[in-house]
C-alpha positions in Angstrom: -30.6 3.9 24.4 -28.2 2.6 21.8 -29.0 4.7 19.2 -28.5 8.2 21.7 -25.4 6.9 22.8 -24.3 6.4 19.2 -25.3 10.0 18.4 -24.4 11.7 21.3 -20.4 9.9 20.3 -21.4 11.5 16.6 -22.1 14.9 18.5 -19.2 14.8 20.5 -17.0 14.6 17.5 -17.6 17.7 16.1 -17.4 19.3 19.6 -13.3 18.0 19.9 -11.5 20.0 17.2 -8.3 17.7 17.3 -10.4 14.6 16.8 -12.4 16.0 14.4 -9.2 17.3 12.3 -7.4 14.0 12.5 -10.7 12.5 11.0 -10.6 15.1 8.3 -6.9 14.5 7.8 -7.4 11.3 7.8 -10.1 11.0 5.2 -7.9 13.4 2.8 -4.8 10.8 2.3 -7.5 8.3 1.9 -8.9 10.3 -0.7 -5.4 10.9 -2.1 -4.5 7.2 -2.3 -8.0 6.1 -4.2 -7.1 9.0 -6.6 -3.8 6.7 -7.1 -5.5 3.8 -8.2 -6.6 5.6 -11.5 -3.0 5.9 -12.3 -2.0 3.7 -14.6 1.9 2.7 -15.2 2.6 4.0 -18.5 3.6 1.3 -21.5 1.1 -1.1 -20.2 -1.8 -2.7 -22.1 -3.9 -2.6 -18.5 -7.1 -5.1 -20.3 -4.5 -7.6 -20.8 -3.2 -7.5 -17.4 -6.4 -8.2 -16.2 -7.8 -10.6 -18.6 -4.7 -12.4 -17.0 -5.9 -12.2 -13.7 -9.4 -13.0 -14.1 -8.1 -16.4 -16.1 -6.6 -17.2 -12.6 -9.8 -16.6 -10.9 -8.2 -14.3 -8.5 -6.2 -17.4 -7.1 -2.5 -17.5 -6.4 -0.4 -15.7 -4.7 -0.6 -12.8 -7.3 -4.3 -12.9 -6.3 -3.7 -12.8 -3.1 -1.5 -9.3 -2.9 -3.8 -7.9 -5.2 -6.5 -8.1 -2.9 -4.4 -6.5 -0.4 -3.3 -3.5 -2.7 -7.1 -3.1 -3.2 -7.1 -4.1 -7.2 -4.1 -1.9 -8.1 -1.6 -4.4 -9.0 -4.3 -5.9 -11.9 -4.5 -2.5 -13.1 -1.0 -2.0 -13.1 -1.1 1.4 -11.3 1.3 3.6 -10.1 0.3 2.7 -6.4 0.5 -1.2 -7.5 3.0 -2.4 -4.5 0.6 -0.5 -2.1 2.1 -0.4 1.9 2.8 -4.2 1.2 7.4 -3.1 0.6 6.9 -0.7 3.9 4.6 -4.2 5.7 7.7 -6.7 4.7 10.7 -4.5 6.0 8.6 -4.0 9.3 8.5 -7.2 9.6 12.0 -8.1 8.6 13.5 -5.3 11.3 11.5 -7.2 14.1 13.1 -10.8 13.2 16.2 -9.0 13.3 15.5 -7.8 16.5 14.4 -11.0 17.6 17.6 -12.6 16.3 20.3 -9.8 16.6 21.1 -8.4 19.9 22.2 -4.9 18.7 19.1 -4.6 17.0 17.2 -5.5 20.3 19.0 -3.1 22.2 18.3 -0.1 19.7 14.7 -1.1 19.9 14.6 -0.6 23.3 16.4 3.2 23.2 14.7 6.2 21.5 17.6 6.9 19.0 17.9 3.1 18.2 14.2 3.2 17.4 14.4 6.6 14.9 17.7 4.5 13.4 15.7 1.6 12.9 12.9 3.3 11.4 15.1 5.0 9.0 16.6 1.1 7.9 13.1 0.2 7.4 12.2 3.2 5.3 15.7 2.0 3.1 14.8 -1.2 3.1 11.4 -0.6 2.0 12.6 0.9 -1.0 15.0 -2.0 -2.2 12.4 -4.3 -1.3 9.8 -1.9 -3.9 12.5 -2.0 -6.4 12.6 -5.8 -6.9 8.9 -6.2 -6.8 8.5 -3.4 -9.0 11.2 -5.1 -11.5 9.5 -8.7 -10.9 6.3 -7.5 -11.9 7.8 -5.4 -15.2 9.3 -8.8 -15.7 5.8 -10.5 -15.1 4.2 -8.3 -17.6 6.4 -8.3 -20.5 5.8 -12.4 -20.3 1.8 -11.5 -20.9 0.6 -11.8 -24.8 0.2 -8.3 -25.6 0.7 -6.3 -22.4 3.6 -4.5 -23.0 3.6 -2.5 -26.0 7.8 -1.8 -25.9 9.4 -4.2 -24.1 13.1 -4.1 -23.3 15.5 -2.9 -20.8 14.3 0.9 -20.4 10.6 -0.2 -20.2 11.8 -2.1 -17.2 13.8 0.6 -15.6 10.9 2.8 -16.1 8.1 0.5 -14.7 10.4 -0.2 -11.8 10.7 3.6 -10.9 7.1 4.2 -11.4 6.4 1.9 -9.0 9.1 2.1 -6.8 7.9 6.6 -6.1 4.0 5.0 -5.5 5.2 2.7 -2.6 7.4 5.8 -1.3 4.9 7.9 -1.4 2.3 5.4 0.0 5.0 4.5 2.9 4.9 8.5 2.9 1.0 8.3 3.4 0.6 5.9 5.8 3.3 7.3 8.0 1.4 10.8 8.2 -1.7 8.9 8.8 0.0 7.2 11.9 1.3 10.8 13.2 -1.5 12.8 12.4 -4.5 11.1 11.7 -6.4 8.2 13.3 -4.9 4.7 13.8 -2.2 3.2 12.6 -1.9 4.3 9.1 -0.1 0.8 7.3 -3.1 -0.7 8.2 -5.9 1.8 7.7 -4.5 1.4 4.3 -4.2 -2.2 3.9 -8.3 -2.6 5.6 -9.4 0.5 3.2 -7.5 -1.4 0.0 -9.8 -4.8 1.1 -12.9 -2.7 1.4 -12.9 -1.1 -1.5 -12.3 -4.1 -3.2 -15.3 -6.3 -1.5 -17.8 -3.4 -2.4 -18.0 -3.8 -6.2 -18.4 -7.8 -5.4 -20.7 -7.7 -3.2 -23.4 -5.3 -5.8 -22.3 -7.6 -8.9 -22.9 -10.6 -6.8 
């Protein structure tokens, strides 16, 4: 009975067009942000990054956000930040609403919320900057991982990796308004999946 109900759900999929284009619209940015993870920052010795992180034994907080960003941030790719800058600001707008009552009333108004949105959106991208500068920083103090380090190396990590969380704030956005679910953590739950399935064969 289980298994009819199951396909006739399957069935009924392809017989709702909307539902069946937001899945397919869905799948596509998914598609776009594993394509991401190949990307690696240019000026970066990527074995040495990781030789780094597998002498922590994927401990620490560095650990940690790299299992959220799916692996990206040991292989220093352009999509190493992940939705993690877009995650923080959300969270620091709501304290501020909790906290400041002209933030709590926007929240409650529909051009206060598209205001507050657009705060978050700047404030993701100063938060992506200093991440994406801590983490050139972070890499010039590995043996052997930068292979010009300096000032411009810096600058240019920092903008490489500053566009991949814009453009993954970008993503999960269009996932929220066109796809299925809410697209920040669609991303975040994909990014832990697809790091749990090459553990679970090796183990």
């Amino acid at each position: 009975m289980a298994q009819g109900n199951a396909a006739q759900a399957l069935a009924n999929i392809y017989r709702t067009p909307e539902l069946w284009d937001k899945i397919k619209f869905t799948l596509l940015c998914l598609v776009i942000y594993r394509l991401g993870s190949v990307v690696t920052a240019p000026g970066v010795d990527v074995i040495a990054i990781q030789d780094f992180f597998r002498g922590q034994g994927g401990g620490g907080l560095l650990g940690l956000y790299d299992l959220f960003v799916g692996g990206q941030l040991s292989r220093a790719t352009v999509f190493a930040l992940g939705i993690m800058p877009y995650i923080s600001a959300s969270i620091f707008m709501q304290i501020a609403g909790a906290v400041i009552p002209k933030v709590e009333k926007m929240q409650k108004e529909e051009e206060g919320r598209k205001k507050i949105t657009q705060w978050t959106r700047y404030l993701t991208v100063g938060l992506a900057w200093v991440q994406a500068w801590g983490f050139a920083l972070f890499t010039e103090s590995l043996q052997g991982a930068v292979a010009n380090p300096g000032f411009w190396f810096k600058v240019q990590m920092a903008l490489f990796l500053t566009s991949g969380a814009i453009f993954v704030m970008w993503l999960g956005e269009q996932i929220t308004e066109r796809g299925l679910g809410n697209g920040a953590s669609l991303l975040i739950y994909f990014s832990i999946v697809e790091r749990f399935w090459p553990s679970i064969f090796s183990t």
